[in-house]
LUMPA-910261 format. One record per residue: z, x, y of N, C-alpha, C in turn; residue in one letter. Coordinates in steps of 0.001 Angstrom, whole numbers, plus 500000, padded with zeros to 6 digits. Example, Ala and Ser with C-alpha at 12.3 -4.5 7.8 and 13.67 -1.06 7.14 Angstrom:
# LUMPA-910261
507800513190494310507800512300495500507800513200496700a
507080512850497750507140513670498940507870512900500030s
# end
This chain:
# LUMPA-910261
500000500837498805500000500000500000500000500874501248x
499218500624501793499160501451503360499865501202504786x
500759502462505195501612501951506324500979502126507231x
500869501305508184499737501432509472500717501372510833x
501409502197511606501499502027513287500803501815513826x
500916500963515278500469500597516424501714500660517277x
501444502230518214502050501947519619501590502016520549x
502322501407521905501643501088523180502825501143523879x
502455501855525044503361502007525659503968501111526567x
504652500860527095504971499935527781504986500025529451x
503450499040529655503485499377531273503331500676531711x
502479501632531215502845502793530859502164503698532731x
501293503820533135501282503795534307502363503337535432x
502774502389535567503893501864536030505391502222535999x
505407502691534586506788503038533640506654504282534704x
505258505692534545505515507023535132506004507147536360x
505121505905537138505636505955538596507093505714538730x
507827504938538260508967504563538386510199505772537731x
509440506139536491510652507356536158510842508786537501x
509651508870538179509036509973538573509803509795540152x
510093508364540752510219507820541710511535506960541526x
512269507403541369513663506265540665513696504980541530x
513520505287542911513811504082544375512943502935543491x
511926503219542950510778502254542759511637501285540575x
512444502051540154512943501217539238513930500104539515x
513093498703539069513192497303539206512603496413539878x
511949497211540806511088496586541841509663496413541239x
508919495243541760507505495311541459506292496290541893x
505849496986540550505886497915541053503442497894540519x
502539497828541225501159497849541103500172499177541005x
499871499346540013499248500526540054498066500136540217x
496935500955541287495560499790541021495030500360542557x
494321499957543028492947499986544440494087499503545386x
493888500303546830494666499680547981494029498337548148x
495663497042548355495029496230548675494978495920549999x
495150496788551051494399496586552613495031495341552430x
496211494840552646496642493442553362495949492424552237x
495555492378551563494957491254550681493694491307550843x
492772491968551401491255492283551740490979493558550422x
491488494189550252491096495309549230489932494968548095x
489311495647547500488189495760546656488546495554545445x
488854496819544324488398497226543547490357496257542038x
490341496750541479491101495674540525492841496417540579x
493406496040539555494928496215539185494820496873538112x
495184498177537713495282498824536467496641498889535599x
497620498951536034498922498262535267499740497799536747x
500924496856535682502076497004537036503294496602536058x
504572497235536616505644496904536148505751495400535811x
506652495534534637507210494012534203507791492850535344x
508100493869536204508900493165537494508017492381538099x
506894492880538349505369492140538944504632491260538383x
504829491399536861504449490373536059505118489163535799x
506457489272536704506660487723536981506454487130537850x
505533487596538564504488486981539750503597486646539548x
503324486715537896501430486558537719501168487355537616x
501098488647538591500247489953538232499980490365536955x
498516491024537006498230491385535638497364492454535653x
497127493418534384495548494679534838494364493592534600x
493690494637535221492310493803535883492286492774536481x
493112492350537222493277491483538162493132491746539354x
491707491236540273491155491630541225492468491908542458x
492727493331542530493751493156543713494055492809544873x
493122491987545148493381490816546543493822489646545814x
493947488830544442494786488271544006495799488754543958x
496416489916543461497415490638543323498073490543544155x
497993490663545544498482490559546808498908489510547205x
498115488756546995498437487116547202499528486597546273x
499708486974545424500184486340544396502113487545544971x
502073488654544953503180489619545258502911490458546420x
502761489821547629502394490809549283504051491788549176x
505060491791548811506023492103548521505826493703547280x
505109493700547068505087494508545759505072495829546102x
504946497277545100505021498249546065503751498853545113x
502386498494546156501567498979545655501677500660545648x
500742501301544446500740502837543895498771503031543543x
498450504112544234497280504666543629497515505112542572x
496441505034541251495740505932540339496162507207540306x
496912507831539873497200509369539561496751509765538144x
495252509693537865494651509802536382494997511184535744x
495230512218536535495611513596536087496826513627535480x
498096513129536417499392512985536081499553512256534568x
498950510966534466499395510164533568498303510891532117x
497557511534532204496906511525531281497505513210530641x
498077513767531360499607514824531263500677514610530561x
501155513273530624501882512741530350501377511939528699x
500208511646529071499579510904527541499388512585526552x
499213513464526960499415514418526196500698514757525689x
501783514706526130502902514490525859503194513909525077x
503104512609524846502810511729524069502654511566522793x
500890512321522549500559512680521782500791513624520917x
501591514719521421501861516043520763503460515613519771x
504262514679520413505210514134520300504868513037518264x
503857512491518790503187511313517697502650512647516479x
502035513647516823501390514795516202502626515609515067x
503478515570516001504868515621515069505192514993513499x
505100513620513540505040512802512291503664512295511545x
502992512829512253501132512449510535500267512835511854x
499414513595511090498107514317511359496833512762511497x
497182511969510717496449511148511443496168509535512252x
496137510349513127496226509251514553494776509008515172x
494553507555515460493239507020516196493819506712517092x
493182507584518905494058507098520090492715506015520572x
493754504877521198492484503694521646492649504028522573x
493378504475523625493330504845525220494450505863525484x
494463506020526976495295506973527268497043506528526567x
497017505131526574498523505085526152498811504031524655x
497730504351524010497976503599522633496938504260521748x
497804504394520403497002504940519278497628504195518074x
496786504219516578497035503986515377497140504837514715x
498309504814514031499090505991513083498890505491512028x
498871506686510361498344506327509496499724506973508733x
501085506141508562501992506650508191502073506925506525x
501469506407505951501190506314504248501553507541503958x
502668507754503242503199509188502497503387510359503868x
504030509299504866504312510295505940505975510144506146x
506648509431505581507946508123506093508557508896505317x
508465510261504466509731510367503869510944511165504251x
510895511664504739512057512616505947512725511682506597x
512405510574506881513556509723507494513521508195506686x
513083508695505214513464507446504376512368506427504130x
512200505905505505511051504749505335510504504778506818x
509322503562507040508631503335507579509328503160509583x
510047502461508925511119502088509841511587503040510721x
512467503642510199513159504833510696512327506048511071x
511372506186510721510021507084511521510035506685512735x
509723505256512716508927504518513947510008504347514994x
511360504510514386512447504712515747513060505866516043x
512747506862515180512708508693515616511737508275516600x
510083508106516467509512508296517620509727507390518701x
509924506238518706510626505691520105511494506579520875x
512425507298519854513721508135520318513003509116521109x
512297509733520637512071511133521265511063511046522199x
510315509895522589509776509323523387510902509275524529x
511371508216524678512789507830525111513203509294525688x
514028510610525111514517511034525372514022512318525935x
512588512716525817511992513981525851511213513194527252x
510477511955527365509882511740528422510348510358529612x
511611510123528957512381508872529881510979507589529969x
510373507448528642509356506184528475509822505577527898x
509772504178527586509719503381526570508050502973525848x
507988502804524628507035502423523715507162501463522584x
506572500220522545506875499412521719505497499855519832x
506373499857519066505461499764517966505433498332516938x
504495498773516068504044497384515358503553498342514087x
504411497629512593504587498108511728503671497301510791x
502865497391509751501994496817508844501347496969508077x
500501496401506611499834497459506117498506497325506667x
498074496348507704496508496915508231497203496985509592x
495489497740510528495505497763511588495747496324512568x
494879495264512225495361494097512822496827493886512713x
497584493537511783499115492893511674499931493989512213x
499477495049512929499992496103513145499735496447514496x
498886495848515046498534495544516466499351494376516993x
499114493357516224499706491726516735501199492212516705x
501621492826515932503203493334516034503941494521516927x
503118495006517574503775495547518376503468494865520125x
502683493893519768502173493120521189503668491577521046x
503580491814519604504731490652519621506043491189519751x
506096492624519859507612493338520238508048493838521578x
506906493555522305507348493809523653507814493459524327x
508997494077525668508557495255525665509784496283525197x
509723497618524631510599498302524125511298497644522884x
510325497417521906510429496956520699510122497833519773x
510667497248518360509600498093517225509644496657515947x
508517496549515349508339495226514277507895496027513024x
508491495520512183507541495701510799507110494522510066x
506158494044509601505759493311509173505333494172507455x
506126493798506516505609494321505247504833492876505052x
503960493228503501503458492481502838503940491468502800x
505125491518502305505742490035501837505719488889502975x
505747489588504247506357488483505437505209488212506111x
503812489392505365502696489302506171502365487536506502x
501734487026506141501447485863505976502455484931507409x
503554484719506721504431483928507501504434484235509149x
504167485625508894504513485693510157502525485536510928x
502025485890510406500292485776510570500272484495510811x
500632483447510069499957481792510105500462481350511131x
501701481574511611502261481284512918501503481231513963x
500857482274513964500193482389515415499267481557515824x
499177481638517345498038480380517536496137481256516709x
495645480829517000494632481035516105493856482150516867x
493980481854518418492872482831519410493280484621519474x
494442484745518752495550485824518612494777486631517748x
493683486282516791492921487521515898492148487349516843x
491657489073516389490589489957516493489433489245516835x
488886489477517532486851488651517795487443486919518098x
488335486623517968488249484931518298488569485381519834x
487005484688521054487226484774522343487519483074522877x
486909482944524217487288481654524671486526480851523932x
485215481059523658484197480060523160484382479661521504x
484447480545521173485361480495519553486364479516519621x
487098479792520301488891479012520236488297477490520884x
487530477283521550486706476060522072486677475007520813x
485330475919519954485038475554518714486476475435517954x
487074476044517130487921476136516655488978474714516821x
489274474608518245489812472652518535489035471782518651x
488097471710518530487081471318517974487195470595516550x
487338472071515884487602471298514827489128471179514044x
489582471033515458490830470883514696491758472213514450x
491637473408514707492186474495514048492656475134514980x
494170475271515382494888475524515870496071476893515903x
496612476888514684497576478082514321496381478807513281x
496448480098512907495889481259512094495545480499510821x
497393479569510946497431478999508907496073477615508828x
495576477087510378494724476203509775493375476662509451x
493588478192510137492084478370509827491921479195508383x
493595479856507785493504480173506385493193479231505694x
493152478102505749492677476742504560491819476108504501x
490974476534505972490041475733506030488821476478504860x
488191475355504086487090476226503377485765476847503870x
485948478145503218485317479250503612483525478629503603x
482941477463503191482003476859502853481776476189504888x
482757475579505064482980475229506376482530476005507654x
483139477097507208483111478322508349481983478835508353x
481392479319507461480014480014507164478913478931507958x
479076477479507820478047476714508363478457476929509365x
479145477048510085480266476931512020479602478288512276x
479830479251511812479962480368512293478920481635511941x
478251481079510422477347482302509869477989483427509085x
477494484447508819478426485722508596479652485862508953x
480018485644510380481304485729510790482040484755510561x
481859483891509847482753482887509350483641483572508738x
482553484464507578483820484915506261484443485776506725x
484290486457508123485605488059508350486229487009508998x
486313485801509745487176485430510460488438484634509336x
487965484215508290488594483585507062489602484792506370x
488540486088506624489769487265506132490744487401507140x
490450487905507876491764487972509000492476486882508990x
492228485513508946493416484569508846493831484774507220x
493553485606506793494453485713504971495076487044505340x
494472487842506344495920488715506450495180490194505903x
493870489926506017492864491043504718492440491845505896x
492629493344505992491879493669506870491835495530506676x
490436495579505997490234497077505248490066498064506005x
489856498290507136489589499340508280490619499730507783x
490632501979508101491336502719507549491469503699509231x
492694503861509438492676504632511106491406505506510910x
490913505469512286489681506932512301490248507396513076x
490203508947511976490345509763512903489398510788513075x
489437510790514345487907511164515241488201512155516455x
487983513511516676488391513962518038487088514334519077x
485997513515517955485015513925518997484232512620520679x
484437513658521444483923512561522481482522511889522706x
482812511074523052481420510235523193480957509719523953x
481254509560525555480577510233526632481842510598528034x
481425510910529176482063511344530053481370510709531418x
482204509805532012481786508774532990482530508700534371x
482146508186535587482998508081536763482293506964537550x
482526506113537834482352504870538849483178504798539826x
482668504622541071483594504239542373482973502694542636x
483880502045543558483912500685543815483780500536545261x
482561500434546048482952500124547874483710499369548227x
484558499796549092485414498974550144484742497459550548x
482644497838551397482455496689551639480767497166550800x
480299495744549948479601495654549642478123496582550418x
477279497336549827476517498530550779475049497564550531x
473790497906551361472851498125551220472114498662551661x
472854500099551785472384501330552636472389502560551398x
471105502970551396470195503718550134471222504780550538x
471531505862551467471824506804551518473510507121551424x
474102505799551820475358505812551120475637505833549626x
475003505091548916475051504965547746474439506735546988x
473883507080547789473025508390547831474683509596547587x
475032509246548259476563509954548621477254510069547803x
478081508683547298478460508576546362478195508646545047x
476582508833544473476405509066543445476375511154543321x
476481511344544227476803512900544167477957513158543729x
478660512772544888479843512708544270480478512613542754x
479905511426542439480211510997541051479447511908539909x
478170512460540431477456513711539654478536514452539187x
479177514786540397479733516413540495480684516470539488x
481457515539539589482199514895539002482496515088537584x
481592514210536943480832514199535599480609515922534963x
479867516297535786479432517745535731480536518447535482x
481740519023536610482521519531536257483095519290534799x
483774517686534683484498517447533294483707517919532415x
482652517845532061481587517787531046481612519502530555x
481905520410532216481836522105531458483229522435531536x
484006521682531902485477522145531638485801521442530102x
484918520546529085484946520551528042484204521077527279x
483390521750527814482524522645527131481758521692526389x
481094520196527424479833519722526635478822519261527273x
477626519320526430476230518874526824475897517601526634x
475250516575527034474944515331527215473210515347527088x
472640514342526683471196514303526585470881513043527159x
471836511796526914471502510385527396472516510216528761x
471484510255530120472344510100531203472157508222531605x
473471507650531783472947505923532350473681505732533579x
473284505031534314474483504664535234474032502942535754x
475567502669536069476051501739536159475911501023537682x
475297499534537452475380499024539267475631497611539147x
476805497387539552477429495930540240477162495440541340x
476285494398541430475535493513542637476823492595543245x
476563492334544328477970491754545344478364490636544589x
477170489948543877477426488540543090478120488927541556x
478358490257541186479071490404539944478260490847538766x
477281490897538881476107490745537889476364492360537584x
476250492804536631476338494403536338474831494734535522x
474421496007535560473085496291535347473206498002534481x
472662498590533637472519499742533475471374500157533233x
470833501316533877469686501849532966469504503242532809x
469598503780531825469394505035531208467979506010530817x
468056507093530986467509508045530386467568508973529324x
467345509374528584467282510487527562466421511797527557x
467061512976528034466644514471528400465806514827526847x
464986515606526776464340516433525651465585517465525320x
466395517962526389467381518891526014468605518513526413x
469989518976526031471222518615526308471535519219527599x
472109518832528870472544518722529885474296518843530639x
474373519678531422475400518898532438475494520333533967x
474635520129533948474107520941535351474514519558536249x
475233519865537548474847518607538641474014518287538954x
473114519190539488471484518887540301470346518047539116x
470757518390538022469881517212536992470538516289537210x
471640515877536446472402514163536300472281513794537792x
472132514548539079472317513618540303470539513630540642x
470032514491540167468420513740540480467797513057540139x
468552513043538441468135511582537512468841510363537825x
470183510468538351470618509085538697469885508398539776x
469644509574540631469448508882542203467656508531541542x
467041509200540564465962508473540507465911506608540063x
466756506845538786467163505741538174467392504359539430x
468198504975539836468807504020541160467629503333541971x
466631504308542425465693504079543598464971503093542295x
464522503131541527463762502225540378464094500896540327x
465644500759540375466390499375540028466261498979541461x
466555499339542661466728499142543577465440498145544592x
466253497040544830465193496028545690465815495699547107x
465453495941548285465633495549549613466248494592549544x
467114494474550248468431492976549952469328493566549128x
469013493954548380470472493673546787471490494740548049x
472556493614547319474067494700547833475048494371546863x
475576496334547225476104497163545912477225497225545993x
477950496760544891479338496834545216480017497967544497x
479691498326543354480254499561542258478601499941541598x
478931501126541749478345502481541162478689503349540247x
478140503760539337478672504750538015477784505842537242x
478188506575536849477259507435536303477741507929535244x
477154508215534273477521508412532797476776509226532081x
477140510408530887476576510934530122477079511001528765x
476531510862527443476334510576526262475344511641525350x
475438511358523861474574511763523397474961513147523209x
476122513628523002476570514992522701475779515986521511x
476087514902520175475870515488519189476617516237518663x
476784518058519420477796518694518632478183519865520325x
479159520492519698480032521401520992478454522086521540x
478916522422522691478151523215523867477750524470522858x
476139524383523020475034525839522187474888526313523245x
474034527504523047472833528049523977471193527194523599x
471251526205524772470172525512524297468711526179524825x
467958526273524796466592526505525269466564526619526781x
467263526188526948467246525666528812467602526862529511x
468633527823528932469318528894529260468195530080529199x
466521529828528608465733531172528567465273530778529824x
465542529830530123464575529463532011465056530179532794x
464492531217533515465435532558534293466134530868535988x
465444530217536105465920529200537395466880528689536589x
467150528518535439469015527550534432469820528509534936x
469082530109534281470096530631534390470867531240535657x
470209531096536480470915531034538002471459529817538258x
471191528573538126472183527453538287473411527630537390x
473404527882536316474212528519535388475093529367536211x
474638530451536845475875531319537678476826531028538941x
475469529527539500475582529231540453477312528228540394x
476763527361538903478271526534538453479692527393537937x
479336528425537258480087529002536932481193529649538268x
480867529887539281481252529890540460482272529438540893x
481432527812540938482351526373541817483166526253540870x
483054526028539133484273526256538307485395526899538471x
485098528064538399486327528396539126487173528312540191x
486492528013541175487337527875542274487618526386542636x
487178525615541626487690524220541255488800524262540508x
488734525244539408490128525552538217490758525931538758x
490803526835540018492113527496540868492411526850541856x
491703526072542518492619525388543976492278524030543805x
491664523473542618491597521858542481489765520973542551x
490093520259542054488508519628542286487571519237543083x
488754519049544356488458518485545607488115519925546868x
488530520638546279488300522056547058487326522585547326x
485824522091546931484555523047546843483285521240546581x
482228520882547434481484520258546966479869520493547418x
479188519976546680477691520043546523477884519681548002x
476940520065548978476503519717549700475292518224550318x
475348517433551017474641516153550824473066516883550831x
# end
């Protein structure tokens, strides 16, 4: 039988600011885009529990946010800090089983199976690592104990916050049928529509309903949705350390439809990209980027290089080409992004490097690297 963790941290952006900032523990506390008085742009990325009894929530456009808690003590994005801290984290989790699938900076799936015996059982693992969480980084982290990844997700979302659940086999079920039905995996709004529809309400009505039923409702996905309400769910943690692409989007203050601003900011966001990409030592072949029209509508369109990439002056001559392509007189832009993919395997000497002009851009980056690695990222930029 397979022991599966799920932890998540709790509020975990929010949690740093507040350990880091004591004045700010109990108070509502927003991590997310200035909201300029309730006029602000861009969304809510966590916020203390305290704020969430206002409504607040992540991704919640933060001029709701405002409205809803003008009282709150909004906090910028510190992605360096917290993702410092998610290393921490991790090295901490690295301690008890080699294999872990991280879903984001502050949640991963642990694959405890023949890992639980130093502290007995399943259990007592999973509250060593709360502990040393707790005591090495002043966080709290709720986990969710199970033998799949689903009942092991739903249980640590049902232990929050600063919880830990186990759900063995035996209780699987009981505690599974309980739930309302929209609580698995892939059931969205339009599903759960259907679903009262026909009647099916908690997990347990849709375990009984016959699988003959569902297949006509639903097709193929009838029968995984029939497994998950039995509690069946064969995914095995992946573990995976390879990346799969490296991205940056900014959000305007006020909607643009000025070519040369957007011109700006996609440099920016080049450079960006570029740096991370050779401070990981990788190449990219599929560059796309990303454009949000004032009405919400989002758009991508991509390219694919003959050779692997992450020079700036390519990804920002291919975006800004990309861009001018999509681009129609009128449209106004609200978010911009740029993205690279298509790794394959760690940074070669690709072909590109016999071009005596690479290999001077080559010396040329190697340069700004450094004096980006020594006084910061913001210290040195491409010129417009």
């Amino acid at each position: 039988m397979k022991i599966i963790a799920h932890i998540d941290m709790d509020a975990f952006f929010a949690a740093v600011e507040q350990r880091d900032n004591p004045a700010l523990i109990g108070k509502p506390v927003i991590v997310g885009a200035d909201p300029k008085g309730g006029k602000g742009r861009g969304v809510v990325s966590t916020c203390s529990y305290e704020a969430r009894k206002f409504g607040v929530h992540s991704a919640m456009p933060i001029s709701k946010a405002y409205s809803l808690c003008p009282k709150g003590i909004y906090v910028p994005v510190e992605m360096k800090k917290y993702a410092l801290v998610s290393d921490q984290i991790f090295k901490i989790l690295y301690d008890f089983t080699p294999d872990i699938e991280p879903i984001s900076i502050d949640e991963a799936f642990m694959e405890l199976t023949g890992c639980t015996h130093f502290y007995g059982n399943a259990y007592n693992t999973c509250l060593k690592i709360k502990d040393r969480i707790k005591k090495e980084l002043q966080l709290n982290a709720s986990i969710g104990i199970a033998p799949n990844k689903m009942v092991a997700k739903l249980a640590s979302d049902f232990s929050k916050p600063d919880g830990l659940l186990e759900i063995t086999q035996e209780n699987l079920l009981k505690f599974l049928w309980a739930l309302p039905v929209e609580r698995l995996w892939g059931v969205g709004k339009k599903t759960k529509e259907v679903f009262e529809a026909m009647g099916i309400e908690k997990v347990e009505d849709l375990a009984k309903t016959p699988t003959e039923v569902l297949r006509k409702q639903f097709g193929e996905s009838g029968e995984h949705l029939y497994q998950l309400a039995q509690g069946i769910d064969h995914r095995d943690v992946a573990v995976n350390d390879e990346v799969k692409s490296v991205s940056n989007e900014h959000t305007f203050d006020v909607d643009t439809d000025k070519k040369p601003e957007v011109y700006e900011i996609l440099s920016h966001l080049s450079e960006r990209v570029s740096y991370r990409l050779r401070n990981a030592d990788l190449k990219g072949k599929t560059l796309s980027i990303k454009i949000r029209l004032s009405n919400f509508r989002t758009f991508t369109r991509a390219y694919t290089f003959s050779e692997r990439i992450n020079f700036f002056d390519t990804i920002y001559k291919k975006s800004k080409t990309l861009f001018d392509e999509f681009y129609k007189p009128g449209m106004k832009i609200r978010l911009i992004g740029v993205r690279l993919s298509n790794f394959n395997e760690p940074y070669v000497q690709d072909s590109l490097f016999e071009n005596p002009k690479s290999q001077k851009l080559e010396k040329v980056h190697q340069a700004l690297d450094k004096i980006k690695n020594k006084f910061g990222e913001s210290a040195i930029h491409h010129g417009s």
